[in-house]
C-alpha positions in Angstrom: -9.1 -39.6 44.0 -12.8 -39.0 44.8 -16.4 -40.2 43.4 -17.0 -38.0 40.5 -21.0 -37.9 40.7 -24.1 -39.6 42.3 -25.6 -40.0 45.7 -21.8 -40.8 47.0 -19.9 -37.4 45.0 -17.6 -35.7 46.7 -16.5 -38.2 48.8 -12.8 -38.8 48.8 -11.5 -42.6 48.0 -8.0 -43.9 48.7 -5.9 -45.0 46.7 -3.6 -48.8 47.5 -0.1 -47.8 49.0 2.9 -49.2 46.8 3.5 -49.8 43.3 1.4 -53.2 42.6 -1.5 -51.1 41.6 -2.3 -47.9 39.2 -5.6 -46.4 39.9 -7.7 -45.3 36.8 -7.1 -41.3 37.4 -10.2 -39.5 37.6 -10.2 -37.9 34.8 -10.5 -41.0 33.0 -12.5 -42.2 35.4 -15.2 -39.3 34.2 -14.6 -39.6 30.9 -15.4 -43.4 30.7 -18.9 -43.0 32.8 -20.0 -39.9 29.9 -19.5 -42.3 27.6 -21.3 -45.6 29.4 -24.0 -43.8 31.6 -24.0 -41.4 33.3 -26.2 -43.2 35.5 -27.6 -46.5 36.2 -31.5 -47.8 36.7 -29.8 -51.1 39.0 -28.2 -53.8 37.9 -24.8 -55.8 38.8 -21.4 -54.4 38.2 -18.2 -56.7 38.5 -14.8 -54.8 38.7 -12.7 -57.4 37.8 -9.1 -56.2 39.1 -10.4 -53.9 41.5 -7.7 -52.1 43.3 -8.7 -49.6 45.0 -12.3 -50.0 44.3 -13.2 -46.7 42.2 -14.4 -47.8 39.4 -17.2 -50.3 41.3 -17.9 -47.6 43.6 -18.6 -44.9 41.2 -20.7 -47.5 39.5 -22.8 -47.7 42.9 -22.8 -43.9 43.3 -24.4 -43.9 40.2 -27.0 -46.3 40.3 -25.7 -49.9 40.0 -27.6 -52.1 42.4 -24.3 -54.4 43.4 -20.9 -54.2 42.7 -18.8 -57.4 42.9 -15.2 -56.6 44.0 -12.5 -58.9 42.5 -8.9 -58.5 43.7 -6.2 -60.8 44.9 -3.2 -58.3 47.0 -4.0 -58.0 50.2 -3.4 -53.9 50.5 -5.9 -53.3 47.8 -8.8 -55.4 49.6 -8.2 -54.0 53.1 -8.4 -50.7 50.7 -11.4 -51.5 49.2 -13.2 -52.0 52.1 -12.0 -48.3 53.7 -13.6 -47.6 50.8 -16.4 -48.9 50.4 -16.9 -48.2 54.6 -16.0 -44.4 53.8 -18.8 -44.3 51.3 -21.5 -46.4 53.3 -21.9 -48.7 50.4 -21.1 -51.9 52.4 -24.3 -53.6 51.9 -24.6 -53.5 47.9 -21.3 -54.9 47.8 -19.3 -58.5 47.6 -15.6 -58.1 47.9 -13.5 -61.2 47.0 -10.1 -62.1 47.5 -8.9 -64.6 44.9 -7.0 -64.8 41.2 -9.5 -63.6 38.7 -9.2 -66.6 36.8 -10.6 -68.3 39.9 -13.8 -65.3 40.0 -15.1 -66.1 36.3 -15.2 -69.7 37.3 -17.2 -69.0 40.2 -19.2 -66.3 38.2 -20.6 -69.6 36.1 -21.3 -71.6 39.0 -23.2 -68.7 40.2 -25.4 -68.0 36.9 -24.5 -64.4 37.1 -25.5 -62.1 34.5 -23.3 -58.8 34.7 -24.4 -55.4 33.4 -21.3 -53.7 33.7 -17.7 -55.2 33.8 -14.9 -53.3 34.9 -11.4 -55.2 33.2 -8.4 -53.4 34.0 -5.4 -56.0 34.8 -2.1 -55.1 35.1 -1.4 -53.8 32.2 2.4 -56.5 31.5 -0.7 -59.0 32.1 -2.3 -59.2 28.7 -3.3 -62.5 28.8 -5.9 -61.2 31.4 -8.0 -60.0 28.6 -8.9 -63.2 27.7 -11.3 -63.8 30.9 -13.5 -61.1 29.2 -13.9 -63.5 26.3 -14.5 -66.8 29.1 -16.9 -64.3 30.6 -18.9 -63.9 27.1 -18.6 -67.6 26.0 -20.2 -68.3 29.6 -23.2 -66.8 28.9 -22.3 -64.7 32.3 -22.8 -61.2 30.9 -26.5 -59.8 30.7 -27.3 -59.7 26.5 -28.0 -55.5 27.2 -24.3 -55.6 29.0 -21.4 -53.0 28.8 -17.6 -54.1 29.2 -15.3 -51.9 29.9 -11.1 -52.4 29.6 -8.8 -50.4 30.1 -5.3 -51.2 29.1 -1.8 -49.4 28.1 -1.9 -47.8 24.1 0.4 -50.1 23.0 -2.0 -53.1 23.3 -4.9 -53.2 20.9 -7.8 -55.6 22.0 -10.0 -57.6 19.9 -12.8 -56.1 17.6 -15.3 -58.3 19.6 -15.7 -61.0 22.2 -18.5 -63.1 21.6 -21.7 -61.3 20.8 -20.1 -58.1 22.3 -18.5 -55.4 19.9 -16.4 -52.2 19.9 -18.3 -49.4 20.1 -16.2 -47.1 21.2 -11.8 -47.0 21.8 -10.8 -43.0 23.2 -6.7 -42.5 24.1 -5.7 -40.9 27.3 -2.4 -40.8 27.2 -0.8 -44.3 27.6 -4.0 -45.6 28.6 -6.8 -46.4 26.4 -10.9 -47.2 27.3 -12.4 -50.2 25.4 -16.0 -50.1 25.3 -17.8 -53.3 24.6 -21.5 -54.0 23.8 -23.6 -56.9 22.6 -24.9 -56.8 18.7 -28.5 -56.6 20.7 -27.4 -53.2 21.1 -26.8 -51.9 17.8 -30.0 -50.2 16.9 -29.9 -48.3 19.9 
């Protein structure tokens, strides 16, 4: 596992120890910035059930003013922070250890407005999908926003949350890329 491109490619990222986490291979990981980016002009980033950080730190690699870590095991926060250490990206970063539920309350007290969301639960944890639609219904996501999910082929997400539409579902395998953006963006 690495960072695929930016000021921080090259650099080699580590993955959590043990089984309570499946990192987004990087391949996929690749694939899903083609199709979102490839590159940022600032902003704020929210990987949602970080692990071991990659997607948030190839978001920072890339451009991505701030990345706001969200993960609740232990291993995969002392991970992200190797990380995010390894790659010198420590001060564009908030790492958080709490239930995610817990985050998109505390991403409404905080008036956030998120450019890029990162969703990738567990993937036996389907009812985590329904933060993203919390997240839209709190007004938390910047209108010009991108969410991405990722989640096993076998589970088909909605067609929209809130203002925010498919725009684009590709198949890897047993996982599958979600790409969500606002009606805004439709012209475009």
């Amino acid at each position: 596992m690495r960072v695929i491109s930016g000021t921080r490619k090259g650099l080699p990222l580590r993955a959590v120890t043990g089984t309570n986490t499946r990192p987004t291979t990087d391949k996929v990981k690749e694939s899903i910035f083609n199709m979102i980016g490839p590159y940022f002009d600032g902003g704020l980033a929210v990987d949602l059930f970080a692990g071991s950080g990659s997607l948030g730190i190839e978001s920072l690699s890339r451009g991505i003013d701030t990345c706001i870590f969200i993960e609740k095991d232990q291993k995969a926060i002392q991970t992200i922070n190797e990380n995010l250490t390894k790659c010198r990206l420590e001060d564009t970063s908030e790492i958080y250890k709490i239930d995610a539920s817990r985050a998109v309350k505390a991403f409404e007290k905080r008036d956030l407005k998120i450019d890029l969301l990162f969703v990738d639960p567990p993937y036996s944890k389907v009812i985590y999908y329904d933060l993203v639609k919390t997240i839209v219904e709190k007004g938390c996501m910047n209108e010009s926003g991108m969410i991405v999910c990722e989640h096993d082929k076998m589970l088909t997400l909605e067609d929209e949350f809130g203002a925010f539409k498919l725009v684009r579902r590709e198949n890897y395998g047993g996982t599958v890329i979600s790409i969500y953006r606002s009606h805004v963006e439709e012209g475009n």
